[in-house]
C-alpha positions as CSV (number, residue, x, y, z in Angstrom):
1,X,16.0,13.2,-16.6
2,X,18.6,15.7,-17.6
3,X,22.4,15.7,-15.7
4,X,20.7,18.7,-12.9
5,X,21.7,16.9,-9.8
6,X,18.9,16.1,-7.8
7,X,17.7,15.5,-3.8
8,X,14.5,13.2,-4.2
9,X,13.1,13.7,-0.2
10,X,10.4,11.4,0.4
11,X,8.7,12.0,3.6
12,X,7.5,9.1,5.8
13,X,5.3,9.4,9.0
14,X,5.2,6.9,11.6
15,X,2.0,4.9,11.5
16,X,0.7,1.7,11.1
17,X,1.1,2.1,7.4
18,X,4.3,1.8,7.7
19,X,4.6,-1.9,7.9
20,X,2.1,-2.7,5.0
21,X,1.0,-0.6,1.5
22,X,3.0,2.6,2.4
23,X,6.3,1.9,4.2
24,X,6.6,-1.3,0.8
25,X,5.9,1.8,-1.8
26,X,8.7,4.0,0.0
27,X,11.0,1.4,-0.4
28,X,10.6,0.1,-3.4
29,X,10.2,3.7,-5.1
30,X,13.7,5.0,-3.5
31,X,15.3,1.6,-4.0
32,X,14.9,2.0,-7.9
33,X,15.4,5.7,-7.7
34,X,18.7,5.4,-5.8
35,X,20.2,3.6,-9.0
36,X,19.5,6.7,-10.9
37,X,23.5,8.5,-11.0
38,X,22.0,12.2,-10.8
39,X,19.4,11.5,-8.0
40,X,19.9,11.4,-4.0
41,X,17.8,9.9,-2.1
42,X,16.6,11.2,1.4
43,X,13.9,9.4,3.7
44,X,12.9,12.2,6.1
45,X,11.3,9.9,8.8
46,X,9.0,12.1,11.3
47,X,7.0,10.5,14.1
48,X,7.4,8.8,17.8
49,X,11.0,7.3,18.1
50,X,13.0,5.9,20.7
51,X,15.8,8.8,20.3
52,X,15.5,11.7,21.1
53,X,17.7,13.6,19.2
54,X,18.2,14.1,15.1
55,X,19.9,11.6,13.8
56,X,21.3,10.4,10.2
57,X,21.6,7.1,9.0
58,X,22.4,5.3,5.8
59,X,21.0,2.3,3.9
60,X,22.3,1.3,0.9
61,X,23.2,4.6,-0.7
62,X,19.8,6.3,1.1
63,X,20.4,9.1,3.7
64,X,17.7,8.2,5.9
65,X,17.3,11.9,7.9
66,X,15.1,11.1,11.5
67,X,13.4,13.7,13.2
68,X,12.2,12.7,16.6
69,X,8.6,14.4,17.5
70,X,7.6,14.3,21.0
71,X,3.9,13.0,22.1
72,X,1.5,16.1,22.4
73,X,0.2,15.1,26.2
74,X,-2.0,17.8,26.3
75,X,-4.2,16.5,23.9
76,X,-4.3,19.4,21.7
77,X,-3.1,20.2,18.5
78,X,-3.5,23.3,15.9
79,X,-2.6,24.7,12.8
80,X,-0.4,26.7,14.0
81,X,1.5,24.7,16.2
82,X,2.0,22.3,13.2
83,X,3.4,25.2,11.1
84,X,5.5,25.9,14.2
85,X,7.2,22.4,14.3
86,X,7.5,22.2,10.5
87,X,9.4,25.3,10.4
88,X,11.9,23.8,12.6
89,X,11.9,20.2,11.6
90,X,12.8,21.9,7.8
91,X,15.6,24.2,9.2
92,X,17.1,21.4,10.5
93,X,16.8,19.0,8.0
94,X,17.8,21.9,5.0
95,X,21.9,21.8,7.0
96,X,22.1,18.4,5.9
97,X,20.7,18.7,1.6
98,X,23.3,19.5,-1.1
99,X,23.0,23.0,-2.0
100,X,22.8,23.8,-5.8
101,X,20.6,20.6,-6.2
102,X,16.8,20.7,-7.6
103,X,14.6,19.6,-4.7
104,X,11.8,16.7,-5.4
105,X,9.5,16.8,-1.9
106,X,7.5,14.0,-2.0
107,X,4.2,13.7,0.1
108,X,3.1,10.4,0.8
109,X,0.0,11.5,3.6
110,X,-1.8,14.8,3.6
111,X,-0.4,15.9,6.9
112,X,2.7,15.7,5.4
113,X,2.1,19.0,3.5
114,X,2.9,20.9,6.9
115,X,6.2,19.9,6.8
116,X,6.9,19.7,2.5
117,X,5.7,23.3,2.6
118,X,7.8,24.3,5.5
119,X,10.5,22.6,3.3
120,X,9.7,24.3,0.1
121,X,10.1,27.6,1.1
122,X,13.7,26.9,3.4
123,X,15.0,25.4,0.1
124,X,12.8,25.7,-2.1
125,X,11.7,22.9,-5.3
126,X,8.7,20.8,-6.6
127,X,6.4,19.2,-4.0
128,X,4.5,16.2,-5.7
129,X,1.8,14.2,-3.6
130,X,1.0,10.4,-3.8
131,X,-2.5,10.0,-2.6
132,X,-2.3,6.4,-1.7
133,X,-5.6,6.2,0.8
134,X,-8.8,8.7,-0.1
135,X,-9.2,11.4,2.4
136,X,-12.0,9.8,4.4
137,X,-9.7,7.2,5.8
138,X,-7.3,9.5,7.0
139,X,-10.2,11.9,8.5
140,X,-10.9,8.9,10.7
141,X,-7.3,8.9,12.2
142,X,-7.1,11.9,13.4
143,X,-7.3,15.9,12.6
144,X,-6.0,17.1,9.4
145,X,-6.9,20.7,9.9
146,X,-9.4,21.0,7.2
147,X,-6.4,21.2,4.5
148,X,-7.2,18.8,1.7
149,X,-8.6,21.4,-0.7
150,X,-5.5,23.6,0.4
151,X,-3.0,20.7,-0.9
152,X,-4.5,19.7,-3.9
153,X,-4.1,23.2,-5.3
154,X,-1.0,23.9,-4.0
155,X,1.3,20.9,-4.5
156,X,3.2,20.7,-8.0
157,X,1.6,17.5,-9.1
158,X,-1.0,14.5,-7.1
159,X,-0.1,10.9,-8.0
160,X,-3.0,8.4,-7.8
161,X,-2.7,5.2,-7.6
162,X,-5.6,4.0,-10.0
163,X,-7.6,5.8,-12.2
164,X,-10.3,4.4,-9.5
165,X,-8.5,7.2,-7.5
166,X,-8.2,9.4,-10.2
167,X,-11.8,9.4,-10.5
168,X,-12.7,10.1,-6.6
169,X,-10.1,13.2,-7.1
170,X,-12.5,15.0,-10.2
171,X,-15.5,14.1,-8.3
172,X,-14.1,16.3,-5.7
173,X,-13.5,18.8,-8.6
174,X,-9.6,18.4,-8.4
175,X,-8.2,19.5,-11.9
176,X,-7.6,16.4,-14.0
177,X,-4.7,17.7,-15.4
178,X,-2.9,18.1,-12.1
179,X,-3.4,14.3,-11.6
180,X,-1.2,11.6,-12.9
181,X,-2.1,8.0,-12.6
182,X,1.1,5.5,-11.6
183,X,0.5,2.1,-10.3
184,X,2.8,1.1,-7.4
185,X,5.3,-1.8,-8.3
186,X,7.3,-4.2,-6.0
187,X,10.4,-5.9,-7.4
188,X,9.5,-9.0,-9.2
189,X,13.3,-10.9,-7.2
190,X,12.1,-10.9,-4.8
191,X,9.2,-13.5,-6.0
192,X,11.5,-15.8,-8.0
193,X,13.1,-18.0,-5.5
194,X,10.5,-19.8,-3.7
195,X,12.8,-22.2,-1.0
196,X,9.9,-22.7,1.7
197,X,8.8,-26.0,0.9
198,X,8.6,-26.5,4.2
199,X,6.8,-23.8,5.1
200,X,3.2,-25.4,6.1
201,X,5.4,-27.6,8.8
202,X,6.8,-24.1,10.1
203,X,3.1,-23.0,10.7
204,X,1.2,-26.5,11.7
205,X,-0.5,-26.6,7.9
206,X,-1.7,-29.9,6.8
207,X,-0.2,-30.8,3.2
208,X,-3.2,-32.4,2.2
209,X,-5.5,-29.0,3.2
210,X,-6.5,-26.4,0.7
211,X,-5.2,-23.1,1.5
212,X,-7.3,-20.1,1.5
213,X,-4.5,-17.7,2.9
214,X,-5.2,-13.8,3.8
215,X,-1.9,-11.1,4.2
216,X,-2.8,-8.1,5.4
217,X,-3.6,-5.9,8.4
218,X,-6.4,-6.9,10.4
219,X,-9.2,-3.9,9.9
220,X,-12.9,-3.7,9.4
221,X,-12.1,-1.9,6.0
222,X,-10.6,-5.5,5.0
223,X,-14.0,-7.5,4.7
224,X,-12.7,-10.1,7.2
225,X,-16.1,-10.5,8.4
226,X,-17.5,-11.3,5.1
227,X,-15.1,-13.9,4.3
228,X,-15.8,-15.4,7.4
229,X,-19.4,-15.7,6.2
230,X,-18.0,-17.7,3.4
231,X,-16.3,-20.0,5.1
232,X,-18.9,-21.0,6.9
233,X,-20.2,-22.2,3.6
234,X,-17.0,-23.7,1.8
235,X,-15.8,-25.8,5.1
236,X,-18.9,-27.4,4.6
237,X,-18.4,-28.2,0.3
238,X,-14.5,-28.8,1.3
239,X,-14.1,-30.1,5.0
240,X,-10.5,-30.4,3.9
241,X,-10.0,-26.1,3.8
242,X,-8.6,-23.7,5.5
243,X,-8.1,-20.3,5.9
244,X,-5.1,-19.1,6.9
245,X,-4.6,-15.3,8.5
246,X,-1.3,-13.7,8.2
247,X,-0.9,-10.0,9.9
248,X,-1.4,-8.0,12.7
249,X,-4.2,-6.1,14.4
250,X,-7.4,-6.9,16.6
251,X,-8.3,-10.3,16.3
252,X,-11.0,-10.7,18.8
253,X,-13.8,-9.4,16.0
254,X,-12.1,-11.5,13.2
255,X,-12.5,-14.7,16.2
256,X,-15.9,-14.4,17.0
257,X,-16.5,-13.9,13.4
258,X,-15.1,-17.4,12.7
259,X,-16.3,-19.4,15.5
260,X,-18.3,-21.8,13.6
261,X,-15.3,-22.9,11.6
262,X,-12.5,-22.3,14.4
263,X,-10.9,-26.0,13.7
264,X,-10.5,-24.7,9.7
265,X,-8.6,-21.4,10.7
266,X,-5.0,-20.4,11.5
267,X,-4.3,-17.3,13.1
268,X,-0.5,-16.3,12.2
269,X,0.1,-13.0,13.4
270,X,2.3,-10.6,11.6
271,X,5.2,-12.5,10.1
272,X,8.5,-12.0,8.3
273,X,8.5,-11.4,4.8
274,X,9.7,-14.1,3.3
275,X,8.0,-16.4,4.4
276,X,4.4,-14.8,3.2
277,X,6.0,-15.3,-0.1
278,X,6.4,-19.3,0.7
279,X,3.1,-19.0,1.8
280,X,2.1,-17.5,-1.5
281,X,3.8,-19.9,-3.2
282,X,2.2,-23.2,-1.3
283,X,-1.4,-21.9,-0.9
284,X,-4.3,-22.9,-3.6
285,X,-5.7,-19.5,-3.7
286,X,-5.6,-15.9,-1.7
287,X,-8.3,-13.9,-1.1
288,X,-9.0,-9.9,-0.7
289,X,-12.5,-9.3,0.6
290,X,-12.0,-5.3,1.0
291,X,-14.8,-2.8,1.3
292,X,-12.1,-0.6,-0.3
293,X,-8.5,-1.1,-1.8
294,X,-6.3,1.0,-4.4
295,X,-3.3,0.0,-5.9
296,X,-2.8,-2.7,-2.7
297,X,0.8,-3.9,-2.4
298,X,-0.7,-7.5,-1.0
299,X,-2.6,-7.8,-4.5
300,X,0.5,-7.3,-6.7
301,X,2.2,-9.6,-4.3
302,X,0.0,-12.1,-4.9
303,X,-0.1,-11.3,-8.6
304,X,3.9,-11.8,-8.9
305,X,4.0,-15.0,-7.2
306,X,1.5,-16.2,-9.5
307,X,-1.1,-16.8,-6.6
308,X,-4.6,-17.6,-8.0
309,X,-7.2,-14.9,-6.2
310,X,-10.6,-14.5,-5.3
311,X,-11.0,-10.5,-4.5
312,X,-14.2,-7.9,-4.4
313,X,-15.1,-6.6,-7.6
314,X,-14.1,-2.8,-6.8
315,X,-12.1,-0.5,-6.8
316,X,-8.1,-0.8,-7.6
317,X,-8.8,-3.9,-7.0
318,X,-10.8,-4.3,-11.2
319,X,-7.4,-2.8,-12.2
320,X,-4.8,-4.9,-11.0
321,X,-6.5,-8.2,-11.5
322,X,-9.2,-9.4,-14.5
323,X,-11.6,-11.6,-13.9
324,X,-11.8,-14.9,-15.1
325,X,-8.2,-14.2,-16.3
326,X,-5.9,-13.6,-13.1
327,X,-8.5,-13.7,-10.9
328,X,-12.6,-14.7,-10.1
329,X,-14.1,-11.0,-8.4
330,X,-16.8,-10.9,-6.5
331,X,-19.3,-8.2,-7.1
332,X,-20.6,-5.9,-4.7
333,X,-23.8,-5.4,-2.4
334,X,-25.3,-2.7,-0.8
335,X,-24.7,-2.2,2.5
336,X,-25.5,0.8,4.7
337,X,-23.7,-0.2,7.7
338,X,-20.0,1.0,6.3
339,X,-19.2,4.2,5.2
340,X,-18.2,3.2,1.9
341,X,-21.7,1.7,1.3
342,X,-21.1,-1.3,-0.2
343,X,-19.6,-5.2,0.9
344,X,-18.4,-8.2,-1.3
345,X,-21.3,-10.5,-1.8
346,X,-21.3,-13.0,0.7
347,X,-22.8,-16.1,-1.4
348,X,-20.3,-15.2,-4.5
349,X,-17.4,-15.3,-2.3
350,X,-17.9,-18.7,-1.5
351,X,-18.9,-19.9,-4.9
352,X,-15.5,-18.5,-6.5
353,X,-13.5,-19.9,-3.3
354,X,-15.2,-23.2,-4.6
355,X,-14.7,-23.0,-8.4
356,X,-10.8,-22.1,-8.2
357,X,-9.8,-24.8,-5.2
358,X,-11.9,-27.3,-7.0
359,X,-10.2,-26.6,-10.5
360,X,-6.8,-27.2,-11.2
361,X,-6.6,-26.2,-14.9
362,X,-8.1,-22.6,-13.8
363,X,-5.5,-22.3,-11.3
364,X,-2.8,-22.7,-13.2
365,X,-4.2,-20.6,-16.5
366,X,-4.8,-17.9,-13.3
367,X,-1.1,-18.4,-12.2
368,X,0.6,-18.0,-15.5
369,X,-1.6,-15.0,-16.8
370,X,-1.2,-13.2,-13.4
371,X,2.9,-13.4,-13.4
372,X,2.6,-12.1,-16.9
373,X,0.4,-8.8,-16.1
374,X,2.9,-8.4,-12.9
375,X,6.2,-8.7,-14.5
376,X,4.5,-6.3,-17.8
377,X,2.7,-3.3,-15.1
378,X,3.7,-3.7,-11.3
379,X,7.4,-3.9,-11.1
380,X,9.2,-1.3,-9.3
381,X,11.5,-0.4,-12.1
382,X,8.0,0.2,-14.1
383,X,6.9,2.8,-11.5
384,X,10.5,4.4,-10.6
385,X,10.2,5.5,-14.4
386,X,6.9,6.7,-14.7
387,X,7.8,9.1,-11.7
388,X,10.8,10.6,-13.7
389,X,9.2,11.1,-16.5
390,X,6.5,13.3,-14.1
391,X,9.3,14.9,-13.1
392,X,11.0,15.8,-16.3
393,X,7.6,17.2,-18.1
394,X,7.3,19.4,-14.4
395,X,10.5,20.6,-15.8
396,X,9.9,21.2,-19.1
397,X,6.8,22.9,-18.3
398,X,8.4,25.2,-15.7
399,X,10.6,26.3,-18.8
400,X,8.1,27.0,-21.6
């Protein structure tokens, strides 16, 4: 980028998000980009918090702006009234921006376009969009007003994270051009120090058990009832396995799911960070049994620690791993009984949880390939550059 000072706002909603693929791509992104000299970062954090007033913080160089929206109790919402609130939350937030700065407002949700457009026109600048979920997921969470079409014609620029969500963009007849594909990166540090040998004590894990271990929130949309169909299988091949279940959610599906294996199963609940990574680096394999993923921060996690995986064949999924090379993916059934229509096959899942814990040499030709394709396309200094340069051809295009 040129020496034009610049205010990089990323906006971040409160949601459950937050603690998994979203909230990790916010902090990596404006981690990298607060090492830039000309940029500023701002976090403009919107959602149910325990203050009620406006409040400014700092984090290492990031103004981290908090805007404190009250519960709706009525139980209605509109347009309107989210125009309303936008309005205000960007007059407020506008007092506390260097003036003379170019603006980069940076969507992470489509909801959020309320509030960037609010934002545009109180100081005005660019309003990109990172589409890190397809629209039908969000749809399921609540009302969006009907304003996807309106956003992708309106923001500057959409960010997919895959060309598997590149793809699902033109076949809603989105202009190609006005979507750039940029993987999401983590910082490979934090990957490099492994010091939880002692990790499987911490948890009750047998060191002489094979570790099938699972990080992530605990959803339908995660296949967790699948892989429980596969471990009924593999306990039976290996007695010695076990599958290990690290995050939060509703476990009382995922239980009855694995009843008939319930001595070979550890339930671990959300945990800190560092020790998924010692858990990453003392398990035989991961697995990802999604009915749908994009550019899924727990795959390139797995993929930097060097974590040999067994994953569904789809999606982001095919782009962040190759099989028989990083990873064995299991191909896909049809299945009416999900809205995306298909499910990892069941029988495959097990065979490939068999063939990598029951081959050393495969794991470790997995390991070594997978740090090499993480350290070469997912870091987060990778992905902080691909979003300047975005940001310097929206500039040089503005001034053709």
């Amino acid at each position: 980028m040129n020496d034009q000072k610049t205010n990089w706002i990323i906006l971040k909603s409160k949601d459950r998000g937050i603690d998994y693929g979203v909230g990790t791509f916010i902090k990596q992104l404006s981690k990298e980009l607060e090492k830039q000299k000309t940029i500023s970062v701002f976090i403009l954090e919107i959602g149910l918090t325990k203050s009620q007033t406006f409040s400014i913080n700092h984090d290492n160089g990031i103004t981290i702006l908090e805007v404190p929206v009250a519960e709706n109790h009525t139980g209605t919402d509109t347009k309107k009234n989210q125009e309303k609130l936008s309005r205000n939350i960007a007059r407020v937030v506008s007092q506390y921006l260097p003036s003379g700065n170019e603006n980069i407002i940076h969507m992470n949700y489509l909801f959020q376009y309320f509030v960037a457009n609010a934002l545009r026109k109180e100081i005005s600048g660019k309003v990109i969009f990172t589409q890190h979920v397809f629209a039908l997921e969000q749809q399921l969470a609540g009302n969006y007003f009907d304003i996807e079409s309106e956003v992708y014609s309106a923001v500057d620029k959409i960010i997919t994270v895959t060309q598997h969500g590149k793809s699902h963009l033109i076949n809603k007849e989105v202009d190609a051009d006005r979507i750039e594909v940029i993987y999401n990166g983590i910082d490979p540090g934090h990957f490099n120090n492994n010091s939880g040998k002692r990790i499987k004590e911490k948890y009750g894990l047998g060191e002489a058990e094979k570790i099938i271990l699972y990080s992530g929130r605990i959803d339908p949309i995660k296949g967790l009832d699948y892989l429980c169909r596969a471990m009924n299988g593999l306990v039976k091949k290996i007695p010695g396995s076990r599958l290990v279940i690290a995050g939060n959610g509703n476990y009382e599906q995922l239980i009855q799911s694995a009843r008939n294996f319930s001595a070979n199963i550890s339930y671990l609940g959300f945990i800190p960070f560092e020790d998924v990574v010692a858990l990453y680096h003392e398990a035989d394999i991961g697995v990802i049994p999604s009915l749908e993923e994009h550019c899924s921060y727990v795959a390139l996690e797995m993929l930097h620690s060097g974590l040999p995986v067994v994953a569904s064949n789809l999606g982001g999924l095919k782009e962040i791993f190759i099989h028989n090379e990083n990873a064995l993916l299991a191909d896909t059934v049809k299945d009416k009984s999900n809205l995306y229509g298909i499910v990892p096959g069941v029988e495959e899942l097990e065979n490939h949880m068999y063939s990598l814990l029951t081959n050393k040499d495969l794991r470790i030709k997995f390991a070594r390939n997978a740090k090499k394709r993480a350290n070469g396309m997912f870091t987060s200094e990778v992905m902080a550059n691909n979003y300047l340069k975005l940001i310097e051809n929206l500039n040089q295009n503005t001034y053709e």
